[in-house]
C-alpha positions as CSV (number, residue, x, y, z in Angstrom):
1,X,0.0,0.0,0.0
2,X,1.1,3.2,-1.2
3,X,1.7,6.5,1.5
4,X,-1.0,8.1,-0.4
5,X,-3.0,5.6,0.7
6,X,-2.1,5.1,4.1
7,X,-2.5,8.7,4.6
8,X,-6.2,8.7,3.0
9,X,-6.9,5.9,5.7
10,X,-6.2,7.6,8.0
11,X,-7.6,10.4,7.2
12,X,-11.1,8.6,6.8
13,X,-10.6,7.3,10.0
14,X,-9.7,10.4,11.9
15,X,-13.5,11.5,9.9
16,X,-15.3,8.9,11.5
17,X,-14.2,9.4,14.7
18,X,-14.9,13.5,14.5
19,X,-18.2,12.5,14.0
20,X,-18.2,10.4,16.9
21,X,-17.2,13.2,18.6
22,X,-20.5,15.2,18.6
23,X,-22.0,16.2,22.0
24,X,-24.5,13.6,23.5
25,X,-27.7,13.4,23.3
26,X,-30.0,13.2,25.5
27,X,-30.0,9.4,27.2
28,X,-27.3,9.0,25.1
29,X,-23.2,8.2,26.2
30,X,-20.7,11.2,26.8
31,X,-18.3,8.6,25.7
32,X,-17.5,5.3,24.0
33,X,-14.8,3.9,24.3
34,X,-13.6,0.4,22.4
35,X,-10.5,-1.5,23.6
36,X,-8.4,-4.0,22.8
37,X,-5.8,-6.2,24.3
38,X,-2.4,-6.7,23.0
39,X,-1.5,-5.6,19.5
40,X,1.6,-6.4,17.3
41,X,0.7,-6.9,13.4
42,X,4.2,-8.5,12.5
43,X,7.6,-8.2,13.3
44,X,10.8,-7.7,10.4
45,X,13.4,-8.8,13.5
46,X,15.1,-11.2,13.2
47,X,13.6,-12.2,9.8
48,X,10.4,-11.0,7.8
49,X,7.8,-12.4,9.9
50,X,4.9,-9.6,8.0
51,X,1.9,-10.6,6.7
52,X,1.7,-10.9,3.2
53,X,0.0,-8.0,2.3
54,X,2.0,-6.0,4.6
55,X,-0.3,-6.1,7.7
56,X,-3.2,-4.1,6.0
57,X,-5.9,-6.2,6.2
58,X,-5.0,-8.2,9.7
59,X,-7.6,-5.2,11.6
60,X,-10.1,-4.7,8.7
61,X,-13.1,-7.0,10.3
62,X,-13.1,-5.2,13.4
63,X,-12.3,-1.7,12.4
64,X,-16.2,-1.0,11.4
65,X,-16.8,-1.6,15.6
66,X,-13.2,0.7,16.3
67,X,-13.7,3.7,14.1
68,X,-17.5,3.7,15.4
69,X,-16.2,4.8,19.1
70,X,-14.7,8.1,20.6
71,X,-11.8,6.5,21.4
72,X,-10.1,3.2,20.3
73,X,-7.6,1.8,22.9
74,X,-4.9,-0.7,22.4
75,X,-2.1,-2.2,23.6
76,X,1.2,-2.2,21.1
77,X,3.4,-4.7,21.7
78,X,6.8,-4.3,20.3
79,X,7.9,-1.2,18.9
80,X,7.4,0.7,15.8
81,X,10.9,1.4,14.4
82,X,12.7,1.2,10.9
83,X,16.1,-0.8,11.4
84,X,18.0,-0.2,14.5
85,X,19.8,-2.8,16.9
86,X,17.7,-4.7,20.4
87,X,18.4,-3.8,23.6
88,X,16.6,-6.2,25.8
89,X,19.3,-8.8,27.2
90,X,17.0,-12.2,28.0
91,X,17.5,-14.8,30.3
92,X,16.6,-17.6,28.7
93,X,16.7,-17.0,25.0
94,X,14.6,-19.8,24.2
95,X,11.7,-18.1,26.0
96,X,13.0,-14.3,24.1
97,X,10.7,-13.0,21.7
98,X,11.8,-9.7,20.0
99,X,9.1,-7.6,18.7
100,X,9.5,-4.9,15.9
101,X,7.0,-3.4,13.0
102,X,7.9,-0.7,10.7
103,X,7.0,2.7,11.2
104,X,4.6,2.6,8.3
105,X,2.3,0.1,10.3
106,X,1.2,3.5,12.8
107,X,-0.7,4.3,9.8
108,X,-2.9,0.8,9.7
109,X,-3.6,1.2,13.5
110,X,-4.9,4.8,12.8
111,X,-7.1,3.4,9.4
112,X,-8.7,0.9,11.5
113,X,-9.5,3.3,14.5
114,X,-7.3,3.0,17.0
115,X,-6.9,6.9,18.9
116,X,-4.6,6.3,21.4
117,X,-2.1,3.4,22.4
118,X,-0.4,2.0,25.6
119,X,3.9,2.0,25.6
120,X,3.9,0.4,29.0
121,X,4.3,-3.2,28.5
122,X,7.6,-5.6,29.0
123,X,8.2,-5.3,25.0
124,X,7.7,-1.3,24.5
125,X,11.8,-1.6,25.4
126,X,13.0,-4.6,23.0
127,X,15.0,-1.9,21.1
128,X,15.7,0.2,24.4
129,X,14.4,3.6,25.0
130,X,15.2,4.6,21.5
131,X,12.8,1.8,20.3
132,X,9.9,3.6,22.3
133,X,10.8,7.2,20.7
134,X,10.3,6.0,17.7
135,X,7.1,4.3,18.9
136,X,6.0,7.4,19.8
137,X,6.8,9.4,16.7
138,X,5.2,7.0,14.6
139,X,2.2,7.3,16.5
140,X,2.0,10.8,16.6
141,X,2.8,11.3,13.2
142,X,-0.5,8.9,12.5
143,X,-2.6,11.2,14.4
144,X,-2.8,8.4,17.5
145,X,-2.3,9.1,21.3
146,X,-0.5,7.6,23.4
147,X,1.3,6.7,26.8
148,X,3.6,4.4,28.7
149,X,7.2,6.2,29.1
150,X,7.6,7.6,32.6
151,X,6.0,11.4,32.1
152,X,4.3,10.6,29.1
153,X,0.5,11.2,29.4
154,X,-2.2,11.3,26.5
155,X,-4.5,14.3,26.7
156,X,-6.6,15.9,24.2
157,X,-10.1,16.7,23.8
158,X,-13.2,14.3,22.9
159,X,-16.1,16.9,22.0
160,X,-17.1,19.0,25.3
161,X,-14.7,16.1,27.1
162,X,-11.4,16.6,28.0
163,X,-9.8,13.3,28.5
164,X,-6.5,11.6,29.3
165,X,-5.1,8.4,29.0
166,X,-2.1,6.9,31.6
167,X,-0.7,3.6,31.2
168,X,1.2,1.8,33.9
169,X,3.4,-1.5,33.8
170,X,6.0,-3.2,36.5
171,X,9.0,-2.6,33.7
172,X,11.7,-0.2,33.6
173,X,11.0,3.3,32.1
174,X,7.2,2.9,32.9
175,X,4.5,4.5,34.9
176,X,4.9,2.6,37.7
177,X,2.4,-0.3,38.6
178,X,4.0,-1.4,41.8
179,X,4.1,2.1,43.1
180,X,-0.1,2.0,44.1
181,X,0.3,5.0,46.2
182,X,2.6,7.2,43.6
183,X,0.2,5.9,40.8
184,X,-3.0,6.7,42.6
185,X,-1.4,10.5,43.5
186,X,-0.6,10.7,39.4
187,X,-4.4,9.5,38.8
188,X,-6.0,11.8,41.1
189,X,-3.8,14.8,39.8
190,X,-5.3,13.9,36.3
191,X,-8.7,13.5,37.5
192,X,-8.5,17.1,38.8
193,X,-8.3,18.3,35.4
194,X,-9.8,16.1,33.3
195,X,-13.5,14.9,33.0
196,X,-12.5,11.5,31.8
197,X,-9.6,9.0,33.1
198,X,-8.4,5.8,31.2
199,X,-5.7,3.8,33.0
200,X,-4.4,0.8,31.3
201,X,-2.5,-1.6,33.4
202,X,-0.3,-3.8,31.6
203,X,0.2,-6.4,34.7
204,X,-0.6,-10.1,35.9
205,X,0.6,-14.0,35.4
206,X,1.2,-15.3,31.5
207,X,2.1,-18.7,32.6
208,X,-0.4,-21.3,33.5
209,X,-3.9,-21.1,34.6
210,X,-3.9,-17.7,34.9
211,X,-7.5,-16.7,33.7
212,X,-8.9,-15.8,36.9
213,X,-7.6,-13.1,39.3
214,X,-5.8,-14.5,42.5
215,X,-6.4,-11.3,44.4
216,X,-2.6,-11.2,45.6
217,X,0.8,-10.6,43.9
218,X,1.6,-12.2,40.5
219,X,5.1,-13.7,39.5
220,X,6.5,-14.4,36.0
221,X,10.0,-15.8,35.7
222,X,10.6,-14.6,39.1
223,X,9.5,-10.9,38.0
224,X,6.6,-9.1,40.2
225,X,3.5,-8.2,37.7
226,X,2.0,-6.8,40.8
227,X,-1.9,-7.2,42.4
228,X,-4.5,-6.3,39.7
229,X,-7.1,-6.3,41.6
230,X,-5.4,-3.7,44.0
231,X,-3.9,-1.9,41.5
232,X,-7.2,-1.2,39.4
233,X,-9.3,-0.5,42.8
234,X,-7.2,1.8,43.7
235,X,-7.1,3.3,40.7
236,X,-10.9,4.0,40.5
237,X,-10.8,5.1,43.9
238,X,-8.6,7.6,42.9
239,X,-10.5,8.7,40.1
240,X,-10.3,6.8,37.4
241,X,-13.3,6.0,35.5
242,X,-12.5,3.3,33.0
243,X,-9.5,0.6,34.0
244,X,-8.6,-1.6,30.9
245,X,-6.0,-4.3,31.4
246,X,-3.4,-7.1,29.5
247,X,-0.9,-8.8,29.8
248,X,-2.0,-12.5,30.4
249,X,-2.4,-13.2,27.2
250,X,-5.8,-14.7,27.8
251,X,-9.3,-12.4,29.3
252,X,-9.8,-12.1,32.8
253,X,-13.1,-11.0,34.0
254,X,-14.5,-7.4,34.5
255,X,-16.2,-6.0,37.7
256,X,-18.2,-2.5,38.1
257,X,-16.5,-0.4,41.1
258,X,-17.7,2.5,42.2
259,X,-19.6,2.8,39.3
260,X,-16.8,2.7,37.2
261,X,-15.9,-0.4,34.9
262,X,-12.8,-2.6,35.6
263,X,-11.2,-5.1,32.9
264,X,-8.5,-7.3,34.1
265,X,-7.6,-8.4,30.5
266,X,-8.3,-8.6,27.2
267,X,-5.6,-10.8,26.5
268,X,-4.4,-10.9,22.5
269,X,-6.0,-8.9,20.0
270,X,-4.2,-8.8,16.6
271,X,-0.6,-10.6,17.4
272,X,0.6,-11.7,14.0
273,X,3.6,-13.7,15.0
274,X,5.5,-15.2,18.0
275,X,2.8,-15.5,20.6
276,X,0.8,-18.2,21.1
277,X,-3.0,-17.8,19.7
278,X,-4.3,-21.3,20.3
279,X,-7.0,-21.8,22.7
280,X,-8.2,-19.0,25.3
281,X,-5.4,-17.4,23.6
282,X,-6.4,-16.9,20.5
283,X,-9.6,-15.0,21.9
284,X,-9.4,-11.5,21.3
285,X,-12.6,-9.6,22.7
286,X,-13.3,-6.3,21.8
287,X,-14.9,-4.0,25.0
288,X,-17.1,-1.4,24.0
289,X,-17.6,0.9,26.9
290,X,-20.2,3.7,27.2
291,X,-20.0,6.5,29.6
292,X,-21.7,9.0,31.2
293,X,-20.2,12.5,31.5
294,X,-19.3,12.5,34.8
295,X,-17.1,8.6,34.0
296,X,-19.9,6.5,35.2
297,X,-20.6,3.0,33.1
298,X,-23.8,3.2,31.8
299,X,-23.5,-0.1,29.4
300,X,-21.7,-1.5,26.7
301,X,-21.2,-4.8,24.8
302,X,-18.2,-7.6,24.3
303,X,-17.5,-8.3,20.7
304,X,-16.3,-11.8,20.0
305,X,-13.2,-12.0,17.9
306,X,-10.6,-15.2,17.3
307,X,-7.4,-15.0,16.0
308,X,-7.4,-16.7,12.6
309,X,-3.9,-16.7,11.1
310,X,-2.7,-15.9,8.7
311,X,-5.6,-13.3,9.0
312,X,-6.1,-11.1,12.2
313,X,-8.7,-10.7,14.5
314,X,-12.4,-12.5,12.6
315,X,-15.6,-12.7,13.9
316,X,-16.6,-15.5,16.3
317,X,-20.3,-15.9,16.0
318,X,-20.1,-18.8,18.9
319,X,-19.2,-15.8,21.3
320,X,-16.5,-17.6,23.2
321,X,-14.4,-14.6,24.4
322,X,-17.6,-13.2,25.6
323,X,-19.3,-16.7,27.4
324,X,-15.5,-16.8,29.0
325,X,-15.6,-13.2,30.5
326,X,-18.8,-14.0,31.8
327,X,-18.3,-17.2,33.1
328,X,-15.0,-15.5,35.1
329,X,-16.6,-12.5,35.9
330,X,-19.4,-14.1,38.1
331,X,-16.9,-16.7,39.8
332,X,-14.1,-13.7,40.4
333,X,-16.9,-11.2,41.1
334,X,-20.1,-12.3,42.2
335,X,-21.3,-8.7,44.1
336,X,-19.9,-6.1,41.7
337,X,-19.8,-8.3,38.2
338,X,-22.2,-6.1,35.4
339,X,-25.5,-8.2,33.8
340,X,-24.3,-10.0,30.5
341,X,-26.8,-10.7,28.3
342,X,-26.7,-13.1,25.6
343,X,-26.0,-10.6,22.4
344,X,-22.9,-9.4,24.2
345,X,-24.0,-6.5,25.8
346,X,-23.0,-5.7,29.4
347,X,-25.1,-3.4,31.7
348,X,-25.0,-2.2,35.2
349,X,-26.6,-4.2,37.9
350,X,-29.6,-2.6,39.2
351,X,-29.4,-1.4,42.9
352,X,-31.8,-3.0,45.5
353,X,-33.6,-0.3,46.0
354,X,-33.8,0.1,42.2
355,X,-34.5,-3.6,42.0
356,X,-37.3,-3.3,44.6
357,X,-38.6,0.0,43.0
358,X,-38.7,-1.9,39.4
359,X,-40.8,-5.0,41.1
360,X,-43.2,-2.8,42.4
C-alpha cells in the first residue's frame, strides 16, 4: 500500500471518529470507548515475519466496531521502528521473543480506528528507549495518542470532554504499577483536570492457569507483575473512570466499582507472530464501553473475535471470548460483576432499591 494511501486511511478514520465526537444526546453516552488487548501486526526482527500484504488487512473485520467509538484503545506490543539494533538482554533466549514493525504500520492502527495506544508493557523496550521514541513518533505522526514512558501522558479533547489516558506497567521506564500509592497520586492529579480517566494496566501472570484473578501478587520468571485487583481499585478510587488491562495473554473478567468499569484483561487482540493464539489465547474480545459525562458506566457490549492466522482478528459468532468473560466474571466477582446478556451487551446491575422499586 502506497503512503498516499495510508495517509487517506487515516484520514477517513480520523472523519469517523470526528463524528463520533459530537456532543451527547439526550439518554445517550458522553463517551464510547472500544478497547483491545495486545497488538503487534508483525515483526521484520530477526527475519520478515509480516503478513503478506504488509499487515493491511489483519484489523479490517473489526475496524467498522473501532472507528465507530470516541476513542479506540490498544495495547502495542513491540515497537514501531525502521532498522535499528535490540536492547533487551533475555534470560533464557529460548523463551526471548523480539518484537518490531515498521514505522509505516502506525498508519494501519490509525485506518482501522485505534486513537490512542499503551507504551507500558515488558516489550515497549526490545530496542531500548530509542525503540519507544520511535514508537512514539510514529504514533504521533498517525494522528494516535498515546502513553507508557515515565512522564508521558495522552490528553486531548473528545467533544465538550477533555480526556486523558495513563498507562502503567512493573518494567523499567514505565509508569509505575508497583508504586499504588505514587500511581494513585498521578491518577487523582489527572482527574483534577480532566473529565474522563483511562488507566491501562499492563500487569498479571502469562504462565499457567492464569484466567482468573488471585487477588494477591503475580510472579513471572521470578519478576513481580504486581496485584491487579489492588492496582485497578485503587485506581478507580482515585478517580479513574475506566481501567482496561493485559498482559496475560488470555481475558480475565470485568467488575463494576464505584460505578466505574474494571477489565482485568483482554488478552491478545491482533498478534501476528511469536505468541501463542491457540485456545483461550487466541480469543481476542473487543470491549465497548459507554460513559456518562461524569465517568460512570452506563452499558456497553463484548465483541467476539478469534485469532485466525494468517488473517487477524475474525468474527466468532459462537461468542466464546464473551461466554469466557462472563463465566470468570461471576466466579471472580459475584457482588460487583455487570449483567451480561446473551447478544454481548453488558449493563449495570440494578441497585436493590432500584430492584425493589422496578418489582413494584
Amino acid at each position: 500500500m502506497t503512503a498516499r494511501c495510508l495517509l487517506l486511511l487515516s484520514c477517513l478514520a480520523h472523519f469517523a471518529s470526528a463524528l463520533a465526537e459530537e456532543p451527547a444526546q439526550p439518554g445517550q453516552p458522553a463517551l464510547t470507548v472500544a478497547a483491545a488487548g495486545d497488538i503487534m501486526l508483525g515483526t521484520d526482527f530477526p527475519q520478515n515475519r509480516l503478513a503478506d500484504d504488509d499487515g493491511v488487512s489483519l484489523l479490517a473485520e473489526a475496524a467498522p466496531l473501532i472507528r465507530s467509538a470516541g476513542v479506540g484503545f490498544g495495547n502495542l506490543e513491540g515497537v514501531l521502528m525502521d532498522g535499528g539494533e535490540p536492547v533487551k538482554k533475555c534470560a533464557d533466549p529460548g523463551a526471548c521473543y523480539l518484537f518490531r514493525s515498521p514505522t509505516r504500520y502506525a498508519g494501519h492502527l490509525a485506518a482501522a480506528g485505534f486513537t490512542v495506544m499503551s507504551l507500558a508493557n515488558n516489550h515497549a523496550r526490545d530496542f531500548g528507549e530509542e525503540g519507544r521514541d520511535a514508537s512514539m513518533a510514529a504514533l504521533q505522526s498517525a494522528g494516535i495518542h498515546h502513553s507508557g514512558r515515565d512522564g508521558d501522558v495522552a490528553s486531548w479533547n473528545s467533544g465538550d470532554l477533555k480526556v486523558a489516558m495513563i498507562a502503567f506497567a512493573p518494567f523499567k521506564g514505565a509508569h509505575d504499577l508497583l508504586s499504588v500509592p505514587a500511581a494513585a497520586t498521578r491518577i487523582s492529579a489527572l482527574a483534577g483536570v480532566h473529565d474522563i480517566v483511562i488507566v491501562s494496566m499492563h500487569a498479571g501472570g502469562e504462565a499457567g492457569d492464569v484466567l482468573h484473578v488471585p487477588f494477591e501478587t503475580e510472579t513471572y520468571r521470578g519478576e513481580n507483575r504486581g496485584d491487579v485487583a489492588l492496582f485497578a481499585r485503587t485506581a478507580v478510587e482515585a478517580g479513574a473512570d475506566l481501567v482496561v488491562g493485559h498482559g496475560p495473554h488470555v481475558p480475565r473478567g470485568i467488575e463494576i466499582h464505584e460505578d466505574r468499569l474494571i477489565a482485568y484483561s483482554l488478552g491478545n487482540f491482533a498478534t501476528y507472530y511469536g505468541i501463542r493464539v491457540t485456545g483461550n489465547n487466541g480469543l481476542a474480545p473487543l470491549l465497548v464501553a459507554e460513559l456518562d459525562a461524569d465517568g460512570s458506566f452506563i452499558g456497553g457490549r463484548i465483541h467476539s473475535f478469534r485469532q485466525r492466522r494468517p488473517k487477524g482478528p475474525v468474527a466468532d459468532p459462537s461468542a466464546e471470548a464473551m461466554k469466557l468473560m462472563r463465566d470468570l466474571s461471576l466466579a471472580d466477582f459475584p457482588d460487583s460483576a455487570p449483567v451480561f446478556h446473551d447478544d454481548g451487551r453488558i449493563s449495570p446491575r440494578l441497585s436493590p432499591a432500584t430492584q425493589s422499586s422496578v418489582a413494584d
